[in-house]
N, C-alpha and C positions, 0 to 999 in steps of 0.2 A: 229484334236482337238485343241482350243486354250485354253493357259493356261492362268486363271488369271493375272499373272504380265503380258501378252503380250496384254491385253486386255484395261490398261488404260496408253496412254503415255503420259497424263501433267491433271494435276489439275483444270486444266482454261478451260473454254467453249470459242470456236471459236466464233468470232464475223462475224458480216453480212459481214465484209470486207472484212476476209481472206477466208470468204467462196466463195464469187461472185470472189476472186483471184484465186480459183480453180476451180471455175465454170467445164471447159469442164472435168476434170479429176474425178470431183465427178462424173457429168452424166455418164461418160464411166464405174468408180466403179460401181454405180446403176444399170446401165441395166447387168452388170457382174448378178450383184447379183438377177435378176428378178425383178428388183423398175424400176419406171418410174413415169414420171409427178412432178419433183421434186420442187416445191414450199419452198420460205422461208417465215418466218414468222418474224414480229418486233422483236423478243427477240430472232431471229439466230437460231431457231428450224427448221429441215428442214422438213415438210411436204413428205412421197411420196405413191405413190401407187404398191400394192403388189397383187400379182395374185395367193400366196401361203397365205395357212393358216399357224396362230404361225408367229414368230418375228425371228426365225431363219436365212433369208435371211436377216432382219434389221438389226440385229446384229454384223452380219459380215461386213456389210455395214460400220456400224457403228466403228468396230474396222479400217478395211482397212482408213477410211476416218481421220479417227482423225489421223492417221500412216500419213498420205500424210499430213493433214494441221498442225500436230505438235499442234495441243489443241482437248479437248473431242471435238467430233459430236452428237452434239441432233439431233437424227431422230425420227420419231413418223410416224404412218401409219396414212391414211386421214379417217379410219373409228373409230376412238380416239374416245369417246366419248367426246362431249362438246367442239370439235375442230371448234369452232366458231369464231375463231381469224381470221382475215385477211392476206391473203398471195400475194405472188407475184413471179413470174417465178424465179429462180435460175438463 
């Protein structure tokens, strides 16, 4: 179970830079986690695809990855609504 305080470690959202710096470490988090097809988007949001129902698996994704790049991770599943923004491979 993770606890609240272990769930946000910095205030700041990652940027496209230090995400594509972790590029291979997030993919390997991801597929840990059941995500695949990890797309980012203009504003550092990462796009991915999930094969489970519920955000459970994003979640975790989401905490392990911010833990590795030292700022929040936006992730969002690619069946979002209204997720019509433009993406491009991770």
């Amino acid at each position: 179970m993770t606890f609240v305080a272990d769930t946000i470690v910095e205030d700041r959202r990652a940027t496209r830079e230090e995400l594509r710096a972790h590029r291979d470490d997030l993919i390997s988090l991801a597929a840990a986690q059941g995500l695949s097809n990890l797309r980012l988007r203009d504003d550092a949001a990462i796009v991915v695809t999930t094969a489970n129902r519920g955000y459970r698996d994003v979640a975790s994704f989401v905490t392990k990855a911010s833990q590795l790049v030292g700022a929040y991770v936006y992730a969002i599943t690619d069946d979002t609504p209204g997720l019509e923004a433009a993406t491009s491979p991770l």
